[in-house]
N, C-alpha and C positions, 0 to 999 in steps of 0.2 A: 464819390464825394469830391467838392473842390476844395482846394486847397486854401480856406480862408476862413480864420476864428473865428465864431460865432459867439457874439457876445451874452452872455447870463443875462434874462428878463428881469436884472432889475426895476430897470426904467418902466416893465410895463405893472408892476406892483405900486412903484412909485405913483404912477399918473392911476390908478385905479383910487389908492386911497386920495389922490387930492379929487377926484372924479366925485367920492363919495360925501364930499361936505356939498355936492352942484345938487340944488333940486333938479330934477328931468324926468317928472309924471306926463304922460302923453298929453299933446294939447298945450303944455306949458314948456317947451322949448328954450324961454328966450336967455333963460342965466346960459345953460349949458352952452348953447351955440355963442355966447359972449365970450364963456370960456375956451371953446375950441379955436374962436378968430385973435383973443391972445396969443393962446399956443403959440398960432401962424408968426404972428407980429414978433414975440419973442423967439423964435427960433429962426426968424428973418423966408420965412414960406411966403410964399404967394397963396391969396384966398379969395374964397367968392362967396357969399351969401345971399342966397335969392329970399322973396319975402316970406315962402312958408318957414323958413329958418334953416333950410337944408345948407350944409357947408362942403365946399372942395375947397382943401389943402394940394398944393402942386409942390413938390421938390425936384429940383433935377435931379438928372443922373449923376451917378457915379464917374471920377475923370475917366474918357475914353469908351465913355457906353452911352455917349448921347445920340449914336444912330440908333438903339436898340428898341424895340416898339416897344411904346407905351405899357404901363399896365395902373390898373385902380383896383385900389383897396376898395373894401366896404362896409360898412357897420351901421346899425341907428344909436342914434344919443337918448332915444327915451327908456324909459322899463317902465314894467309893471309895479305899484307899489300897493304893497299890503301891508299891514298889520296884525299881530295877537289882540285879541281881546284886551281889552283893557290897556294896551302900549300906547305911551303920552308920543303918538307922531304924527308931523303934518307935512306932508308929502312935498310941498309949496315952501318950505321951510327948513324941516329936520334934518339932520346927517345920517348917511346910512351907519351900524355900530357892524363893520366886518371884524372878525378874528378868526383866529384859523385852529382848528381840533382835527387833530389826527390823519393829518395829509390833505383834506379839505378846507376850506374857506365857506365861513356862512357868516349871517346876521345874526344881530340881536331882536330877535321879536320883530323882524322886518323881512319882507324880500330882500336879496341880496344887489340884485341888478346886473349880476354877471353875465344875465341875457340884458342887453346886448355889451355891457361897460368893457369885459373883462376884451373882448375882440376888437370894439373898440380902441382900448389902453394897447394891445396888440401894434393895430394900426400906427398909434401914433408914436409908439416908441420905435416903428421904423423910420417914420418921418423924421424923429428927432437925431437918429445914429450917423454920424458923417462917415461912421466906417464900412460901413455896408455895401456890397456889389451888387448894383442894379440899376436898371434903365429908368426911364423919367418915368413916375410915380405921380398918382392922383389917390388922392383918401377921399372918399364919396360918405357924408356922413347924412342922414336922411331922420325924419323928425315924423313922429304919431307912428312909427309901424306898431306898435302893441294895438293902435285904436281907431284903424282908419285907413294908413299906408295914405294918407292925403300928401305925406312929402313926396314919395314915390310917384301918388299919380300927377302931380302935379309939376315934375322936372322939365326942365325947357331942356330939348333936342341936344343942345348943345354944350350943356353944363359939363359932361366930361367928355373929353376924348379918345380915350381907349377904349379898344374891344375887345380886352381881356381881362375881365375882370373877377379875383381872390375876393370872397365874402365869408367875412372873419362871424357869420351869423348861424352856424351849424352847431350843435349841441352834444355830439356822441363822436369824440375826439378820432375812432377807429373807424371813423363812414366817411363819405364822399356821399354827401346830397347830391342827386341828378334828378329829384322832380319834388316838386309839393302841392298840396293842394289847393285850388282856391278856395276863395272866402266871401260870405254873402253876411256880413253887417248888417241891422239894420234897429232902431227904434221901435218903441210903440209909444203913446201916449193915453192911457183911459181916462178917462173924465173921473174928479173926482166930487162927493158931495156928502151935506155932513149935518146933523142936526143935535139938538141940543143933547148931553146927556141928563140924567136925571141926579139929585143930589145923594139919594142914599148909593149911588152905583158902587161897586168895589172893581177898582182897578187895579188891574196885574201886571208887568211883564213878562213877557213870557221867551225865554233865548234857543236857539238851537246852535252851539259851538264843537269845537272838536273836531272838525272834517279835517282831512286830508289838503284837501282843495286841487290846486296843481293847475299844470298847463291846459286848455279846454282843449287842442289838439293832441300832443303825443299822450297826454292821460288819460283819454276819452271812455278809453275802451274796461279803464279799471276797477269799474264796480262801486265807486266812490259815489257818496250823496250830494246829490243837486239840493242845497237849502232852500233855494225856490221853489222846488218841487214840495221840497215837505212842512216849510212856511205854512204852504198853501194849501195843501192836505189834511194840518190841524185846525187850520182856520178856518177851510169847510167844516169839518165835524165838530167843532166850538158851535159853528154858527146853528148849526143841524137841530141845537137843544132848546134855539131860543130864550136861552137865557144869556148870551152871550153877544155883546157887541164892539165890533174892531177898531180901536181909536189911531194905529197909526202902523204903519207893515212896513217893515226893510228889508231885503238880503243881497248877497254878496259883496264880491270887494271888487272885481272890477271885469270889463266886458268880455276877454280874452283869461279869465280864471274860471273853473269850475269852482262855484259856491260853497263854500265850505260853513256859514253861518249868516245868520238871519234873528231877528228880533221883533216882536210885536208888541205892540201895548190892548192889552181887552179893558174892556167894561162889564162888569160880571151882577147878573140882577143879586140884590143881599142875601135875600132866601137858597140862593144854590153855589152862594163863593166857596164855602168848602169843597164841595162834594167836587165843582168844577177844577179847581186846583188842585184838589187831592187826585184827580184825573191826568193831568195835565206832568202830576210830577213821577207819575206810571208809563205815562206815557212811551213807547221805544220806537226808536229808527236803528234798523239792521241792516248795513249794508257789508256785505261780503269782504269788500277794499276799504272800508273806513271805521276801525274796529272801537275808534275813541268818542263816539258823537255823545254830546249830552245835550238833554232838554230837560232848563231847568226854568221856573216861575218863582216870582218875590213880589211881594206887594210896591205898588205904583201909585205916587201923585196923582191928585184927580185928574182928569181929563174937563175943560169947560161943555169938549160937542165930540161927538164917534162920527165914523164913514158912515152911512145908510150901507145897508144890510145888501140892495141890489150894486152899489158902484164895486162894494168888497168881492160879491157873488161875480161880478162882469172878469175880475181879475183871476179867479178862482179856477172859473171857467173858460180864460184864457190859456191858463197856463197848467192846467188839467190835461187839456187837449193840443198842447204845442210837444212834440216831441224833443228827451234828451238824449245824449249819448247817443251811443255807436248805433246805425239804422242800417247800413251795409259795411259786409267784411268786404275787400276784393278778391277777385278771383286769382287773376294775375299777378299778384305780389301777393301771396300766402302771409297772412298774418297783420297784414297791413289790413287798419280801418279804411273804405275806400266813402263812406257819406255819412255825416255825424253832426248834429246841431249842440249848439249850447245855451240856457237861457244866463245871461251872465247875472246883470242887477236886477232889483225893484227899487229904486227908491222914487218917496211922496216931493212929489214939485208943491208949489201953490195949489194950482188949482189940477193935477195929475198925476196919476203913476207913470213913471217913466220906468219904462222896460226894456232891455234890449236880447237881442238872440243873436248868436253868432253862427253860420250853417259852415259846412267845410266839403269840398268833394274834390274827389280828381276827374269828376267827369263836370264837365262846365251845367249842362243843359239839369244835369242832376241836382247839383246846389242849386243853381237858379230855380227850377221849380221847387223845391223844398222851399226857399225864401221864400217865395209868393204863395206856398199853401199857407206857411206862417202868417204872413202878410194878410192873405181873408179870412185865418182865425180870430185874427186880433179885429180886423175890421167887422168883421161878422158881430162883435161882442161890443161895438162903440168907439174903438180906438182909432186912431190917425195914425198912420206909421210914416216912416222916412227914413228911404236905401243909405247908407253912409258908406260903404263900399261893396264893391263888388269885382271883387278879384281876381283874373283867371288865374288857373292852374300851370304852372311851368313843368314843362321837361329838358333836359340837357341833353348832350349829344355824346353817347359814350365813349364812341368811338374816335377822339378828335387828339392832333397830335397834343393840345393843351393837358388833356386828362389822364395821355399815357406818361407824360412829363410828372403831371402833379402823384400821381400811381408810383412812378419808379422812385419819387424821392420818400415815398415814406416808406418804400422798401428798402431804402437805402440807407434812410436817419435812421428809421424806427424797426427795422425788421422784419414788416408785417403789410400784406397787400389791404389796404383799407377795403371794406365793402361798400359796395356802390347802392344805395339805398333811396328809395322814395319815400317822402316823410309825411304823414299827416297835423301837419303844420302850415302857414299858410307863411309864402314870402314875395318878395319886394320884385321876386327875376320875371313876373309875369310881367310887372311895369318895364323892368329894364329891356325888356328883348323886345318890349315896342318902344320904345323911346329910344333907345340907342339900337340901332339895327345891325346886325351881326355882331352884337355882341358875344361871345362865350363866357358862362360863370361857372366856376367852381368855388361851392362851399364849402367850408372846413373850419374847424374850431375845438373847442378845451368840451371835458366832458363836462356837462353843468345838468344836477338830477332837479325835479322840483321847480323847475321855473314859474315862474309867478307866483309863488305861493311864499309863505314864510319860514319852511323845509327847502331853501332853495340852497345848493351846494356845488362847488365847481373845484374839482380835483384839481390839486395843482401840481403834479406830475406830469396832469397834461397839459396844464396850461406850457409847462417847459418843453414839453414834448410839440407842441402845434409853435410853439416859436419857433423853433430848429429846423421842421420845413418849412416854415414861412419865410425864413432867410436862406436857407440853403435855395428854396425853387425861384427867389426873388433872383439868385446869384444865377443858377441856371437859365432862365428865361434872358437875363442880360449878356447870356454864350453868343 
């Protein structure tokens, strides 16, 4: 160890909760990135903002470490935002409501955002510390990784300098990410069309809540219900009695969450609204991982017009036939999911269903053709799709004198060799190792269970723990 105090993370609890009044839903950047180019201003930093909203912070070094080669931080400014049922929030707007139970930190009825805030807040309470030992520092902050990675693919060559780059974006505080997988994004759009209803119709809605939900990569594999899937499942068999017609179909929360609810509104002919609702509240989804799911129906406002029975059937029979969850385990990394799709939303546009699937693989050619089987499901059925990302897959170098640095100090702070792990997760290092060329990254971060979801929790033991080498290695690397 070197011989030089380590300051308490207050500063990074501090900027976490002013973090938490900043809207930053993907796509919607532009408060956060206002407030990170304060930051700069206020803390006398040099910054740069290009137009997708991506931000570099530059600090010098420390007196006497301004030969020492560079290094950038890295984190994104957006998250995933969900909600409970019923919870008065708008993503565009609300404050996140953090408090802290029993060593943890979570929300109130909300994701938390500690993917990615908490590494973030990391980052920038290094930038802000004048007493810290280390060489000239870059924070790379990057915008849409939950929904796109559009900051990432879109960096100019030059935006940062260093080619060693700390990313504060890892989630199991005892690992060392050295690969993840890519990611194959993409839309669908089905046509939709609608005719009048009739006046005696009995209208319902109908909810499916309670999931679990969770991240659509490291959760993939846990047995938990896709609401898309089973939306659509009863809306088939509603449909099947003819008595029954679909006025309006929603599910999940967002493109990179397993669906954890969904909601319909039907049209029920008068002659069979009992028996169909008495149906409907029998109804069961049993999934092994999501032991709380409920599907419940209450009488509904009229409807003026329903979907036609074939636009509801094209959706039905899209997502019938698009596969969910884990599709291969790997060989190579025992336990690891190695190809795994996700359908994340449905919601009604004007005149569409707009759908999205998210695919994941660590073999390139493997996602890709999955996306494009998806891709002639949906078109097969009437839809238009559109790629929004397509991600390669990263691997790190294990072997490099960077990693045995970043190895010895959490042997050193923490007493424990981190394991070096491949993640089923999708991240930003496929962009960076072509855009910056010999780049080297090592990920590392606080433990945070639940991401994306509104169960999302990030130990803060560890959060104290990933500060301590994050200043001790900053200190080492400026030797």
């Amino acid at each position: 160890m070197n011989n030089h105090p380590i300051p308490q993370p207050d500063t990074v609890y501090q900027l976490f909760r002013e973090l938490n009044n900043v809207p930053r839903p993907s796509w919607h950047e532009e408060k956060v990135a206002d407030w990170l180019c304060q930051f700069a201003v206020d803390n006398q930093l040099d910054y740069q903002r290009d137009a997708h909203n991506c931000v570099v912070i530059r600090k010098a070094a420390s007196p006497g470490k301004e030969g020492c080669e560079p290094i950038v931080l890295h984190a994104h400014m957006d998250m995933v935002c969900v909600a409970e049922k019923g919870k008065d929030f708008d993503p565009l707007s609300s404050s996140i409501e953090a408090y802290t139970d029993n060593g943890w930190m979570k929300a109130r009825g909300t994701s938390l955002g500690a993917d990615n805030g908490m590494g973030l807040c990391m980052a920038m309470a290094v930038m802000k510390d004048k007493s810290l030992i280390h060489g000239p520092l870059e924070l790379l902050v990057t915008t849409n990784e939950e929904d796109g990675m559009t900051g990432a693919a879109n960096l100019s060559e030059d935006f940062v300098k260093a080619r060693k780059m700390i990313d504060l974006d890892s989630e199991d505080y005892d690992t060392i990410t050295v690969g993840a997988a890519g990611a194959y994004l993409q839309t669908a759009s089905l046509p939709l069309s609608f005719v009048p209803s009739t006046r005696d119709t009995v209208f319902a809605q109908v909810s499916i809540h309670g999931g679990l939900g969770g991240h659509s990569g490291v959760d993939i594999n846990k047995q938990r219900m896709s609401a898309v899937k089973e939306i659509c499942l009863l809306a088939d068999q509603l449909l099947a009695t003819n008595k029954v017609a679909v006025a309006s179909i929603q599910a999940g929360e967002a493109n990179a969450s397993i669906p954890s609810s969904a909601e319909m509104i039907i049209g029920i002919a008068p002659d069979a609204a009992d028996e169909i609702i008495d149906r409907i509240r029998h109804y069961e989804i049993r999934k092994a991982g999501d032991p709380n799911i409920k599907v419940e129906v209450s009488l509904a406002a009229p409807c003026q017009q329903v979907l036609t029975d074939d636009c509801v059937q094209a959706l039905i029979d899209s997502i019938g036939e698009i596969p969910f969850g884990m599709i291969k385990m790997s060989e190579q990394m025992p336990g690891t999911v190695e190809t795994s799709n996700n359908i994340g939303v449905i919601r009604m546009e004007e005149d569409h269903f707009h759908v999205t699937t998210h695919s994941r693989s660590f073999i390139d050619a493997d996602m890709i053709a999955l996306g494009e089987r998806i891709r002639d499901i949906f078109e097969k059925h009437g839809a238009t799709t559109r790629l929004i990302m397509s991600t390669p897959a990263w691997e790190e170098n294990t072997q490099s004198d960077f990693m045995h640095l970043m190895e010895q100090t959490f042997i050193d702070v923490l007493g424990f060799r981190p394991r070096l792990v491949e993640m089923h997760f999708v991240m930003e290092m496929g962009y960076f190792v072509e855009k910056f060329k010999g780049i080297q990254i090592i990920p590392i971060g606080p433990r945070i269970i639940e991401p994306h979801s509104t169960s999302e929790r990030v130990e803060l033991s560890t959060i104290d723990n990933i500060w301590k080498v994050l200043i001790e290695v900053l200190c080492r690397l400026a030797q």
